[in-house]
PyMOL CGO cylinders between C-alpha atoms (Angstrom):
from pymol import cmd
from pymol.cgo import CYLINDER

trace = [
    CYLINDER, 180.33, 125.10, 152.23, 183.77, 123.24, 152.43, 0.3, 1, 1, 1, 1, 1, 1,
    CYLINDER, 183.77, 123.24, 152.43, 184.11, 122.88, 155.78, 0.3, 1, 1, 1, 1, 1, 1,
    CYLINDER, 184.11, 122.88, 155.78, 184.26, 119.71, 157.62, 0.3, 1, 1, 1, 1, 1, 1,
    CYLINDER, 184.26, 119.71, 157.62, 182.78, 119.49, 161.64, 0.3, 1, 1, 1, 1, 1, 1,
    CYLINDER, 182.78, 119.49, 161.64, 183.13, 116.89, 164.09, 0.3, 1, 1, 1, 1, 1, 1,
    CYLINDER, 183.13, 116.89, 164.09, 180.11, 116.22, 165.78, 0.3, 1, 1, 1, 1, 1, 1,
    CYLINDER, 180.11, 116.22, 165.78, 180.53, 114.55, 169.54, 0.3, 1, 1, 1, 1, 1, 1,
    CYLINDER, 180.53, 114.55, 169.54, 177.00, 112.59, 170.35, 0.3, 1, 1, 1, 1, 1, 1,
    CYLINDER, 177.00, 112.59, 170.35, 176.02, 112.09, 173.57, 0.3, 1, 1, 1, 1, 1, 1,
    CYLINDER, 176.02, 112.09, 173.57, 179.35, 111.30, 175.40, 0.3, 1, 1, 1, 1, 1, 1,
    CYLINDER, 179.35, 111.30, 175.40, 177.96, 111.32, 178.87, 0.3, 1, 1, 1, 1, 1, 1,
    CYLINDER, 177.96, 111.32, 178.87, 177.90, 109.09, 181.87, 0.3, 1, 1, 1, 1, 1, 1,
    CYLINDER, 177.90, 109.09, 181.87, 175.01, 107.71, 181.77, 0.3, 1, 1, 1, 1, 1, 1,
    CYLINDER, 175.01, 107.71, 181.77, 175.92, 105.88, 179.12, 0.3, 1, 1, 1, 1, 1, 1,
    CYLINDER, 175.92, 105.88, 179.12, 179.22, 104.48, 180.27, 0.3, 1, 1, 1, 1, 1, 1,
    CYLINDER, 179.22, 104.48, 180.27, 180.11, 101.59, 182.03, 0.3, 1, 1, 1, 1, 1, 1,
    CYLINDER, 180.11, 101.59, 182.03, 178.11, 101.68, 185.63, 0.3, 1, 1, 1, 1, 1, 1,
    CYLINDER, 178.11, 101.68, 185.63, 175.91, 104.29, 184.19, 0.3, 1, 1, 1, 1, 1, 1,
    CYLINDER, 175.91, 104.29, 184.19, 172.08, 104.32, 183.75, 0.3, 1, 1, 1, 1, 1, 1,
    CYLINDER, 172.08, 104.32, 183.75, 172.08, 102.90, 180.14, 0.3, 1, 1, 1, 1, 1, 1,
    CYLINDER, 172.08, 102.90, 180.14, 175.64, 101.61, 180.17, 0.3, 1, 1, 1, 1, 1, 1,
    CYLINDER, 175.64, 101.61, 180.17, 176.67, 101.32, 176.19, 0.3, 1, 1, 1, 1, 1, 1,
    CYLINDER, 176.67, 101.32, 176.19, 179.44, 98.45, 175.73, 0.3, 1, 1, 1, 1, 1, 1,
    CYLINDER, 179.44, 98.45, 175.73, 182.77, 99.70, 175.89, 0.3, 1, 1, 1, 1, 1, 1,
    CYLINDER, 182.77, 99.70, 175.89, 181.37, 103.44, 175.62, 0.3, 1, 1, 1, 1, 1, 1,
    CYLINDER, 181.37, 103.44, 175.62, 184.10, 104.38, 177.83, 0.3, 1, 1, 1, 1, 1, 1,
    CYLINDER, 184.10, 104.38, 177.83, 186.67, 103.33, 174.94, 0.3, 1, 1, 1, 1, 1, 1,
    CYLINDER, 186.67, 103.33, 174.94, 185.35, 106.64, 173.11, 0.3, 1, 1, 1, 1, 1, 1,
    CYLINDER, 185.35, 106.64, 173.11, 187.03, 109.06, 175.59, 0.3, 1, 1, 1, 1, 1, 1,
    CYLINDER, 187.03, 109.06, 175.59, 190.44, 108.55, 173.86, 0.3, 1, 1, 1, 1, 1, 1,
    CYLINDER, 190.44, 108.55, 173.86, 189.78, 107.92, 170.71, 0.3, 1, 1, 1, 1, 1, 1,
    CYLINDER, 189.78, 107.92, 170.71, 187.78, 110.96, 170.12, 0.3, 1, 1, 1, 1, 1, 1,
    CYLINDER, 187.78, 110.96, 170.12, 190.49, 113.26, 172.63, 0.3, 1, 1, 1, 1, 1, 1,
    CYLINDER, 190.49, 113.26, 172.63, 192.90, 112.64, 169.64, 0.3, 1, 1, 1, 1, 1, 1,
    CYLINDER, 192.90, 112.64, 169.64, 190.72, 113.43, 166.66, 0.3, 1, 1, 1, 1, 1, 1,
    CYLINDER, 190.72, 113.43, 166.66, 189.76, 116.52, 167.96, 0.3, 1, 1, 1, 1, 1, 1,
    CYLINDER, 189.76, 116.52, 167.96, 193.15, 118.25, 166.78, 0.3, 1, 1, 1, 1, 1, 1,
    CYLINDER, 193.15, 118.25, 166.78, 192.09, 117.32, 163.05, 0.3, 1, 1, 1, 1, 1, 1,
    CYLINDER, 192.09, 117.32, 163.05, 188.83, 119.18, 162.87, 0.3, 1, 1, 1, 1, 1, 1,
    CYLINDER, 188.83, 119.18, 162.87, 188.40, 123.06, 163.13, 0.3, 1, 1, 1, 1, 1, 1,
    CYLINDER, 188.40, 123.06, 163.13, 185.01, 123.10, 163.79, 0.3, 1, 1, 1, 1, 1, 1,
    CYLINDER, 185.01, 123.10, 163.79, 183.33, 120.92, 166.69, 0.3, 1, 1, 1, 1, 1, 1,
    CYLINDER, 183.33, 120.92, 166.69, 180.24, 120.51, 168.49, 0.3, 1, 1, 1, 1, 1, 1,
    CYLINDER, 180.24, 120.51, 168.49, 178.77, 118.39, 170.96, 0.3, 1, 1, 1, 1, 1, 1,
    CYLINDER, 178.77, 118.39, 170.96, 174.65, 116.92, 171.73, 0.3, 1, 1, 1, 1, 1, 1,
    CYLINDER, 174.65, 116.92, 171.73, 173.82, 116.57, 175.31, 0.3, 1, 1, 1, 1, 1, 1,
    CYLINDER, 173.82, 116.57, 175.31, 170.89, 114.60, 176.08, 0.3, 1, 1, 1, 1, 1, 1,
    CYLINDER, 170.89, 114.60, 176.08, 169.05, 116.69, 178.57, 0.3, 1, 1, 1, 1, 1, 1,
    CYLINDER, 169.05, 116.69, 178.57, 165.75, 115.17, 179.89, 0.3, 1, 1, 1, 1, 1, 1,
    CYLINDER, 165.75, 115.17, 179.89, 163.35, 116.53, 182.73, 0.3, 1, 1, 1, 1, 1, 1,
    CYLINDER, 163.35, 116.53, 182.73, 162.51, 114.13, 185.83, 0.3, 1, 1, 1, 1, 1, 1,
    CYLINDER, 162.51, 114.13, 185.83, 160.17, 111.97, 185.16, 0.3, 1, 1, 1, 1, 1, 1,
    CYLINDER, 160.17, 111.97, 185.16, 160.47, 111.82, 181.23, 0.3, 1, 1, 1, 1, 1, 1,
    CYLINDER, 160.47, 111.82, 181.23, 157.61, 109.80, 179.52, 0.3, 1, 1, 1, 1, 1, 1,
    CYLINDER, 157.61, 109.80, 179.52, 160.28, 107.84, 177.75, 0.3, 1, 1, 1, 1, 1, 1,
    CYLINDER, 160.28, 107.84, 177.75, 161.38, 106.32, 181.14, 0.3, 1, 1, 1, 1, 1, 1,
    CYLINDER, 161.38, 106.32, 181.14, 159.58, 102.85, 182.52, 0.3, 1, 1, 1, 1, 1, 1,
    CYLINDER, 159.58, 102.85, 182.52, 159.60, 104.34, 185.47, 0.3, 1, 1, 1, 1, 1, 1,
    CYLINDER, 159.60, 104.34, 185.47, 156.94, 106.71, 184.34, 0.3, 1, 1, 1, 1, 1, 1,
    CYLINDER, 156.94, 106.71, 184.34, 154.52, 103.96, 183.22, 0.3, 1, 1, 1, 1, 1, 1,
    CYLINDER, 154.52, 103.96, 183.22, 153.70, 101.86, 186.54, 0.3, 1, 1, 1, 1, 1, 1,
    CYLINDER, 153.70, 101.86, 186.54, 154.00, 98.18, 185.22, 0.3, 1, 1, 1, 1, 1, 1,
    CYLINDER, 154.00, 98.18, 185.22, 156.54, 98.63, 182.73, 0.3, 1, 1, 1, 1, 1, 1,
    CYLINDER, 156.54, 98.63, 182.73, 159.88, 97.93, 182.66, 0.3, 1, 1, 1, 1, 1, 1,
    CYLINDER, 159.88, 97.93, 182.66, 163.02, 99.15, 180.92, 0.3, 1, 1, 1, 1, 1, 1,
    CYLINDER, 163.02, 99.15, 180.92, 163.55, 98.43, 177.12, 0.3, 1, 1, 1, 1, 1, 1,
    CYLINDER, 163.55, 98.43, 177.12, 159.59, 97.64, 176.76, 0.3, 1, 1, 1, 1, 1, 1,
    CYLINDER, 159.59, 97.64, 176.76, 158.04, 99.39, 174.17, 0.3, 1, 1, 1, 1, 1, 1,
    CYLINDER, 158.04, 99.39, 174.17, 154.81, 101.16, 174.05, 0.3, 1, 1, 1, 1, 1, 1,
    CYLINDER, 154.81, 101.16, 174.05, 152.58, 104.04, 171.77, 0.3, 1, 1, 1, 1, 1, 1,
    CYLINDER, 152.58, 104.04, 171.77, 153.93, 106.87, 173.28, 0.3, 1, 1, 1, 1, 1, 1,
    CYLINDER, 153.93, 106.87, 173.28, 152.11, 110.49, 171.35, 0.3, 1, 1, 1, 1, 1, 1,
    CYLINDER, 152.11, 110.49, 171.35, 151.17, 108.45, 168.34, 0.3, 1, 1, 1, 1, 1, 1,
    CYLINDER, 151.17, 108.45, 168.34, 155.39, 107.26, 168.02, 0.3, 1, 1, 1, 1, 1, 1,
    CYLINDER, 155.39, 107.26, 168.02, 156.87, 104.05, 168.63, 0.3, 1, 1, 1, 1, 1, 1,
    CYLINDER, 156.87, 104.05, 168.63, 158.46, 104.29, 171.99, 0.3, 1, 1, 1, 1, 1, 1,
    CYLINDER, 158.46, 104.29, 171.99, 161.22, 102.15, 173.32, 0.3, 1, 1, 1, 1, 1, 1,
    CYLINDER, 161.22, 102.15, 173.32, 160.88, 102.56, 177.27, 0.3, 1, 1, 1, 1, 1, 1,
    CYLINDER, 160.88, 102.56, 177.27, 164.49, 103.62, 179.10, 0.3, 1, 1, 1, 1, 1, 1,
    CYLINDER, 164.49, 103.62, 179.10, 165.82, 103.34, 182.12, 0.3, 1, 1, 1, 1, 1, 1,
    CYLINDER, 165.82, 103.34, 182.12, 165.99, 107.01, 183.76, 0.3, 1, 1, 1, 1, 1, 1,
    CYLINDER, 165.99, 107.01, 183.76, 169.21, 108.28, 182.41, 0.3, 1, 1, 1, 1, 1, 1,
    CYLINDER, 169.21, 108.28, 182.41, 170.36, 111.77, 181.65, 0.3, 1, 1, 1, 1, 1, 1,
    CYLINDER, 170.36, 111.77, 181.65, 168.19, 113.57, 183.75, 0.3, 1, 1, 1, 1, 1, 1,
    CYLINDER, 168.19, 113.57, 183.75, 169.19, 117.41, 183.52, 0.3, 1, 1, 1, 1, 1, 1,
    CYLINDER, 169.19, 117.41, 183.52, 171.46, 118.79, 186.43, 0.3, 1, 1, 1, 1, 1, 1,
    CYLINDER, 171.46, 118.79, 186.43, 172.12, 114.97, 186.93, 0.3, 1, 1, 1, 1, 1, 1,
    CYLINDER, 172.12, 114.97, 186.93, 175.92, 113.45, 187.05, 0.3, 1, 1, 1, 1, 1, 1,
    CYLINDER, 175.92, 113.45, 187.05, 174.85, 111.19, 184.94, 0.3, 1, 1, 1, 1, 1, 1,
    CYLINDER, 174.85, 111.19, 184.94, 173.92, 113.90, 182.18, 0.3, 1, 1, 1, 1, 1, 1,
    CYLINDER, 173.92, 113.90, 182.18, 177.69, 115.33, 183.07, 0.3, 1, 1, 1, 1, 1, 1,
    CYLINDER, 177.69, 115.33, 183.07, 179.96, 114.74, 180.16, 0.3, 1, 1, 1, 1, 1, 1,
    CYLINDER, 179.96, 114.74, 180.16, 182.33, 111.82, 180.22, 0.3, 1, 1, 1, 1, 1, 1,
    CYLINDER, 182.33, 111.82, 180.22, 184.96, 112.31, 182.58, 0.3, 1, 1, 1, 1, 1, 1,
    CYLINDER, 184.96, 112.31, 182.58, 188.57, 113.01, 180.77, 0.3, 1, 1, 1, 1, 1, 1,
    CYLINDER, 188.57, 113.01, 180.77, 186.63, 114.49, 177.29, 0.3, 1, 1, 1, 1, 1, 1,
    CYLINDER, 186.63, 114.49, 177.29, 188.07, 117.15, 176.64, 0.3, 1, 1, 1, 1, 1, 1,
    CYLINDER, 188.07, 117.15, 176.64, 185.63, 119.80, 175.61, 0.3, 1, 1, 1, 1, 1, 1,
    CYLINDER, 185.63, 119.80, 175.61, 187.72, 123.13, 175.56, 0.3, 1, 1, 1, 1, 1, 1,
    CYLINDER, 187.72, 123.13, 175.56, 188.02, 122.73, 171.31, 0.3, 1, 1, 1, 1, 1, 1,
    CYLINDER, 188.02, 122.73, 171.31, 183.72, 122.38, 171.62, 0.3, 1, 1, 1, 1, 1, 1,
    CYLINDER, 183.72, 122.38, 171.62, 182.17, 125.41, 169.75, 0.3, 1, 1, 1, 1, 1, 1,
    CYLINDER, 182.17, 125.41, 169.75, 178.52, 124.83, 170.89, 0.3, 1, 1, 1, 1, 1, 1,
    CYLINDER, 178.52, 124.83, 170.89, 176.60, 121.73, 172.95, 0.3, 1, 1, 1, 1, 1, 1,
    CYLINDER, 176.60, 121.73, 172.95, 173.38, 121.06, 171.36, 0.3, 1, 1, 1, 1, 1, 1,
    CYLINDER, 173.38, 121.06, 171.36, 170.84, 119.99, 174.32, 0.3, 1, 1, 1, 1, 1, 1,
    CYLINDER, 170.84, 119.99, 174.32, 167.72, 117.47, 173.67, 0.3, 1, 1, 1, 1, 1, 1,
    CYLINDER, 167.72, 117.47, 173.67, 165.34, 115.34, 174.87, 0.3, 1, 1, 1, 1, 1, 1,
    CYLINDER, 165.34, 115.34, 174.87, 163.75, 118.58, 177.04, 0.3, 1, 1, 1, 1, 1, 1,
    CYLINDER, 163.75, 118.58, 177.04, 160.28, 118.05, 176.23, 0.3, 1, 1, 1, 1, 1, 1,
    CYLINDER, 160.28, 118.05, 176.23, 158.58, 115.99, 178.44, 0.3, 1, 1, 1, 1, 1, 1,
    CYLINDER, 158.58, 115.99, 178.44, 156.32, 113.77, 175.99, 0.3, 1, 1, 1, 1, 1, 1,
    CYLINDER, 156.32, 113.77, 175.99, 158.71, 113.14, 173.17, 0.3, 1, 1, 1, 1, 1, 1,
    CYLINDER, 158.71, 113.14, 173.17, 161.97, 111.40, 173.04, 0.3, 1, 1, 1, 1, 1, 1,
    CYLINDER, 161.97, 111.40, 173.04, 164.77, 112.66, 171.17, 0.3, 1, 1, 1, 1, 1, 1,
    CYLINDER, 164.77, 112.66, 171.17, 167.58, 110.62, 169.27, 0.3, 1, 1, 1, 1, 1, 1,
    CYLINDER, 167.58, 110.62, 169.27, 169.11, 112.77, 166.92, 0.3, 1, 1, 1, 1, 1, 1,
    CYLINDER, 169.11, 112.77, 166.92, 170.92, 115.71, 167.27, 0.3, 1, 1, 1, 1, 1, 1,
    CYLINDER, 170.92, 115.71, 167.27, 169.06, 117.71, 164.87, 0.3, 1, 1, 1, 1, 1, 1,
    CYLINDER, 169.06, 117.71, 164.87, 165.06, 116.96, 165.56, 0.3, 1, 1, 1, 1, 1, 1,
    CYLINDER, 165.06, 116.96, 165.56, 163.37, 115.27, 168.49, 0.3, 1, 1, 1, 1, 1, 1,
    CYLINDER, 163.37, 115.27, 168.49, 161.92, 111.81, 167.23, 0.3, 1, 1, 1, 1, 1, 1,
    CYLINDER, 161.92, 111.81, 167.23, 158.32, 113.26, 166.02, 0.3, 1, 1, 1, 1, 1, 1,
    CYLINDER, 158.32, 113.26, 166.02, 160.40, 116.08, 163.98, 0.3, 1, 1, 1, 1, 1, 1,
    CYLINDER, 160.40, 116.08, 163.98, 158.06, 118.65, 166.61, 0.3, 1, 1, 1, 1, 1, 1,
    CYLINDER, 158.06, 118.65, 166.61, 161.19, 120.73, 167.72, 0.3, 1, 1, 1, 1, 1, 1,
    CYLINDER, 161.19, 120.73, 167.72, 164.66, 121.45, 166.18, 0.3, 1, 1, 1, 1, 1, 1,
    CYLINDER, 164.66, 121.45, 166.18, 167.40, 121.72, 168.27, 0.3, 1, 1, 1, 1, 1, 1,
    CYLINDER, 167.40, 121.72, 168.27, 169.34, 124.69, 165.46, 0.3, 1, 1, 1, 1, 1, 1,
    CYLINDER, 169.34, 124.69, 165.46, 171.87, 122.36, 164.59, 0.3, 1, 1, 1, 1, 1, 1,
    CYLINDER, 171.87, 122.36, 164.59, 171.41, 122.18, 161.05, 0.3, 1, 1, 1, 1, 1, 1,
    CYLINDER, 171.41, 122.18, 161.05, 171.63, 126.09, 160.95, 0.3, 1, 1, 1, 1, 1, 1,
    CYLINDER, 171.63, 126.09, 160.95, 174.21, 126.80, 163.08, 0.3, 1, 1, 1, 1, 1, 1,
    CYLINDER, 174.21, 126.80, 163.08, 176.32, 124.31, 160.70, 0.3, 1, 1, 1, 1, 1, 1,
    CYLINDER, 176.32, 124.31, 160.70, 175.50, 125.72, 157.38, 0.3, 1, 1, 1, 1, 1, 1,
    CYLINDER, 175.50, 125.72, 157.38, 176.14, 129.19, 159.43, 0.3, 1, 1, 1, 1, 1, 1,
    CYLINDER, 176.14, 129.19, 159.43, 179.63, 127.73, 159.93, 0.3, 1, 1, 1, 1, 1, 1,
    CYLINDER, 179.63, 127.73, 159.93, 180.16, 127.00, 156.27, 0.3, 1, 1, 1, 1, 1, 1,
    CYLINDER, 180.16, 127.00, 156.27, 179.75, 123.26, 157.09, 0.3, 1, 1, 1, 1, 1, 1,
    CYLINDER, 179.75, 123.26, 157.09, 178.74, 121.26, 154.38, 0.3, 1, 1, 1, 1, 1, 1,
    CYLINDER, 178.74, 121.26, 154.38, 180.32, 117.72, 156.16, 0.3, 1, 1, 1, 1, 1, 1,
    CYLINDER, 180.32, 117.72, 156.16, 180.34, 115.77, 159.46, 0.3, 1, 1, 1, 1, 1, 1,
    CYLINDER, 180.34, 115.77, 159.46, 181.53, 113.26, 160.82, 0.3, 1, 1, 1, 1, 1, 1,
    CYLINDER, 181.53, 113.26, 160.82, 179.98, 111.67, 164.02, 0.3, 1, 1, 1, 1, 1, 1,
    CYLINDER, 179.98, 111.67, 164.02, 181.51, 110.30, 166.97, 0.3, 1, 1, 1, 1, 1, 1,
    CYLINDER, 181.51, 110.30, 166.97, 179.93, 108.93, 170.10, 0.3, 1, 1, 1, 1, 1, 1,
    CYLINDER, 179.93, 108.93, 170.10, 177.26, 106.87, 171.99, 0.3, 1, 1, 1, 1, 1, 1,
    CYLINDER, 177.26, 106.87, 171.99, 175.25, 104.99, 171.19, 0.3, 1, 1, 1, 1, 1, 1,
    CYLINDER, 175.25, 104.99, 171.19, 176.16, 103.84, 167.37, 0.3, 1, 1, 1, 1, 1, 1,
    CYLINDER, 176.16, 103.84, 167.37, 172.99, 102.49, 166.20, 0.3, 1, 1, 1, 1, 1, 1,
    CYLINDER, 172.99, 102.49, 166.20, 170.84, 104.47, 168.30, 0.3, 1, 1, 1, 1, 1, 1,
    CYLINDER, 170.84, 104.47, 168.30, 171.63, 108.65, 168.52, 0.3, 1, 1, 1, 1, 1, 1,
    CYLINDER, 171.63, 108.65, 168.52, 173.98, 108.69, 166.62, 0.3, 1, 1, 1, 1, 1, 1,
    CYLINDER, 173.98, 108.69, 166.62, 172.68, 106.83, 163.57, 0.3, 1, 1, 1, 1, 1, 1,
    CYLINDER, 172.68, 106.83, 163.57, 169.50, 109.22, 163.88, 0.3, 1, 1, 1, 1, 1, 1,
    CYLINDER, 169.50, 109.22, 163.88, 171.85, 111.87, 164.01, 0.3, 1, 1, 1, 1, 1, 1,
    CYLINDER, 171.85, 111.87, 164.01, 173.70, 111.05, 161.05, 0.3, 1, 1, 1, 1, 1, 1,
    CYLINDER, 173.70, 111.05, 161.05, 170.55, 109.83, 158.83, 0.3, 1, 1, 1, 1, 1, 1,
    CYLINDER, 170.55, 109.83, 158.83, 169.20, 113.60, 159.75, 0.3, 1, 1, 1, 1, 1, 1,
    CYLINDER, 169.20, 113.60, 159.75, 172.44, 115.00, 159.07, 0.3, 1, 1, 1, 1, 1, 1,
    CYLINDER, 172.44, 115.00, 159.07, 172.16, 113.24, 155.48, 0.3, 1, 1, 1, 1, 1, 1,
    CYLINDER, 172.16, 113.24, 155.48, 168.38, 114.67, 155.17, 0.3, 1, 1, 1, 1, 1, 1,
    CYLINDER, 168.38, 114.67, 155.17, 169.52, 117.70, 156.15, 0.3, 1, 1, 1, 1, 1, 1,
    CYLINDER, 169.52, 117.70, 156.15, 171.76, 118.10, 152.92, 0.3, 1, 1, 1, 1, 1, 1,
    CYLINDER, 171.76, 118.10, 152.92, 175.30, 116.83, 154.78, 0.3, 1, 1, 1, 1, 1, 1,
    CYLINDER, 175.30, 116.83, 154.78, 177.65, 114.85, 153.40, 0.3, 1, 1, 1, 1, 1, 1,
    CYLINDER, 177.65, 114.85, 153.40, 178.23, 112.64, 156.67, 0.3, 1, 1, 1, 1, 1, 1,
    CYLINDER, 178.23, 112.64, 156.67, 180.89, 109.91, 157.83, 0.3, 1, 1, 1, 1, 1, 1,
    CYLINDER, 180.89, 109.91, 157.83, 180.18, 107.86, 161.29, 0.3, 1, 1, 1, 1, 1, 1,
    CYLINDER, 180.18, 107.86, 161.29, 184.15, 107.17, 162.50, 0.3, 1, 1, 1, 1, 1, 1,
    CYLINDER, 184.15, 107.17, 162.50, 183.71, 103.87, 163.41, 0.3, 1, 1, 1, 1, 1, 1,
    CYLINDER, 183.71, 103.87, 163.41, 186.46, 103.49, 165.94, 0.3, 1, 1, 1, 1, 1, 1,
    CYLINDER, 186.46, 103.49, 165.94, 184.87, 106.98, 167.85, 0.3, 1, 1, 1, 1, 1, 1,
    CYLINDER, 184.87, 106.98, 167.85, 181.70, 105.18, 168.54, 0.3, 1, 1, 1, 1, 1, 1,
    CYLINDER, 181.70, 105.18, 168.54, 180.06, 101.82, 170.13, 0.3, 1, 1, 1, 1, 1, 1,
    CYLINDER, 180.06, 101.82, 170.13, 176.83, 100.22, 170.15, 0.3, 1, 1, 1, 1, 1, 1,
    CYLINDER, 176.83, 100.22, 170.15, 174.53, 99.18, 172.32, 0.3, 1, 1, 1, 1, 1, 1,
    CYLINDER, 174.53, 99.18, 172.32, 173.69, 96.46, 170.10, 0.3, 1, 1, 1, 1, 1, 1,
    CYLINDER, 173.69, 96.46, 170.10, 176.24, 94.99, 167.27, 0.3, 1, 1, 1, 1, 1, 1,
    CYLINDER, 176.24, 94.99, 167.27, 173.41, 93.63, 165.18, 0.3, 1, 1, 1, 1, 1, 1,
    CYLINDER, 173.41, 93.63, 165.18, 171.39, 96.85, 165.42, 0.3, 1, 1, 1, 1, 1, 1,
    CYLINDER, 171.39, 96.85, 165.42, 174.78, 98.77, 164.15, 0.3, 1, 1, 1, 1, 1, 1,
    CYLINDER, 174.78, 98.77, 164.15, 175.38, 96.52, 160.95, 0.3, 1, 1, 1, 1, 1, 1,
    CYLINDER, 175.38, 96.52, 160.95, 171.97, 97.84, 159.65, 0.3, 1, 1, 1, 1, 1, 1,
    CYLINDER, 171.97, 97.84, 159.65, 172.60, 101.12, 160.56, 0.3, 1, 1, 1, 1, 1, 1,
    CYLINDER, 172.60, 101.12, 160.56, 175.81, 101.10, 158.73, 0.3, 1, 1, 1, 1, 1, 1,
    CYLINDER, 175.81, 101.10, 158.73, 173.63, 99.61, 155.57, 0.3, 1, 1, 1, 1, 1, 1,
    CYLINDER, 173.63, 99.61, 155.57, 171.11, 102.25, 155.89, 0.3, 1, 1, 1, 1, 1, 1,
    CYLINDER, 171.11, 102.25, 155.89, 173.26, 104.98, 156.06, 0.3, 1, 1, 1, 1, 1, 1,
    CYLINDER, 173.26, 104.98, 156.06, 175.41, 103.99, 152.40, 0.3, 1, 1, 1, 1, 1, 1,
    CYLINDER, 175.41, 103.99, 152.40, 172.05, 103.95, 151.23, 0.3, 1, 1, 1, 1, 1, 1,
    CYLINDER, 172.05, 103.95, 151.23, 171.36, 107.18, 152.10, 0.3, 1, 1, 1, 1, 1, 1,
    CYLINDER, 171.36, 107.18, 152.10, 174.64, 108.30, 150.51, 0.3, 1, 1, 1, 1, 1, 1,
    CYLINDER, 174.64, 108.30, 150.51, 176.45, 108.28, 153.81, 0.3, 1, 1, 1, 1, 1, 1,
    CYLINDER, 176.45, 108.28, 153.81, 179.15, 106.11, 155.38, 0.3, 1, 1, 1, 1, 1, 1,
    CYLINDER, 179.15, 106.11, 155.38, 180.55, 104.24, 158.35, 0.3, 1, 1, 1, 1, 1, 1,
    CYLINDER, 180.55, 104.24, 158.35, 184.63, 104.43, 158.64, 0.3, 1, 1, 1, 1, 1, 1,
    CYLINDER, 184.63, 104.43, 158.64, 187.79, 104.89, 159.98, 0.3, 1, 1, 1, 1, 1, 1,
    CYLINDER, 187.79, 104.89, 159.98, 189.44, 107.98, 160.46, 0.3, 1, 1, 1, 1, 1, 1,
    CYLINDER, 189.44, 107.98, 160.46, 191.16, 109.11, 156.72, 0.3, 1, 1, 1, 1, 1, 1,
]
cmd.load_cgo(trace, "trace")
């Protein structure tokens, strides 16, 4: 398992600038990821896909408000603002990412009463979304992540990814964070996991 994927996390428009959950700068991705995509033979993409009315959205817990957190199923749940609802064009891909070299999109988030941050497992590890098999079906044995937001889906992604059995890069000028701070521990947890946080080679 030689082969090398890039994995595209959650590049949608709800989490641009003006959208729902606006990451910093997320819109800076678009580019930056357009003209890796020409170095990897192998990519695929995580949408997050939830229903109306999500229980991960404040707006589903009358008195709450956005980035409050709360028990939610027995898991620590940080309360969102209603993003990425499914048909939604704010669950549309970003604008100007080009997705014709995109092999398979990886949907999550879909069940109602858990929230889902990685690409590979919601966040109680209840449903798989078949990413790690379809990769090791590819003859993947490496990713590297690009995407939004840094320290949030895609550091669950790549921490899973690791788990998983993957050796796993985050290309640090392909993503942003929603919060700087939040990102300089992910990129400590991850090279203790074995993994990294870097530029394009």
């Amino acid at each position: 398992m030689n082969r090398t994927a890039l994995l595209l996390v959650d590049i949608q428009n709800d989490f641009l600038p003006g959208g729902a959950l606006a990451v910093p700068e997320g819109d800076a991705v678009v580019p930056v990821v357009n003209r890796l995509l020409s170095r990897y033979s192998l990519v695929a993409a995580t949408q997050d896909w939830h229903p109306a009315g999500h229980a991960s959205f404040a707006s589903s817990h009358p008195g709450k408000a956005p980035f409050e957190r709360i028990e939610l199923d027995g898991l620590d749940q940080t309360l969102w603002p209603d993003h990425c609802v499914q048909g939604s064009s704010g669950a549309a891909f970003a604008p100007g990412l080009d997705l014709n070299p995109v092999a398979a999109i990886f949907r999550k988030g879909m069940d109602p009463r858990v929230d889902s941050y990685s690409g590979f497992y919601d966040n109680g590890r209840r449903h798989t979304t078949g990413l790690a098999d379809w990769l090791r079906g590819m003859g993947v044995g490496e990713v590297h992540l690009a995407g939004l937001a840094a320290d949030i889906c895609v550091a669950d992604t790549a921490r899973d990814a690791l788990e998983e059995g993957f050796r796993t890069v985050v290309l640090e000028p392909a993503v942003r964070a929603l919060s700087a701070e939040d990102f300089a521990a992910v990129r400590q947890s991850l090279a203790e996991r074995g993994g990294s946080v870097r530029a394009p080679e």
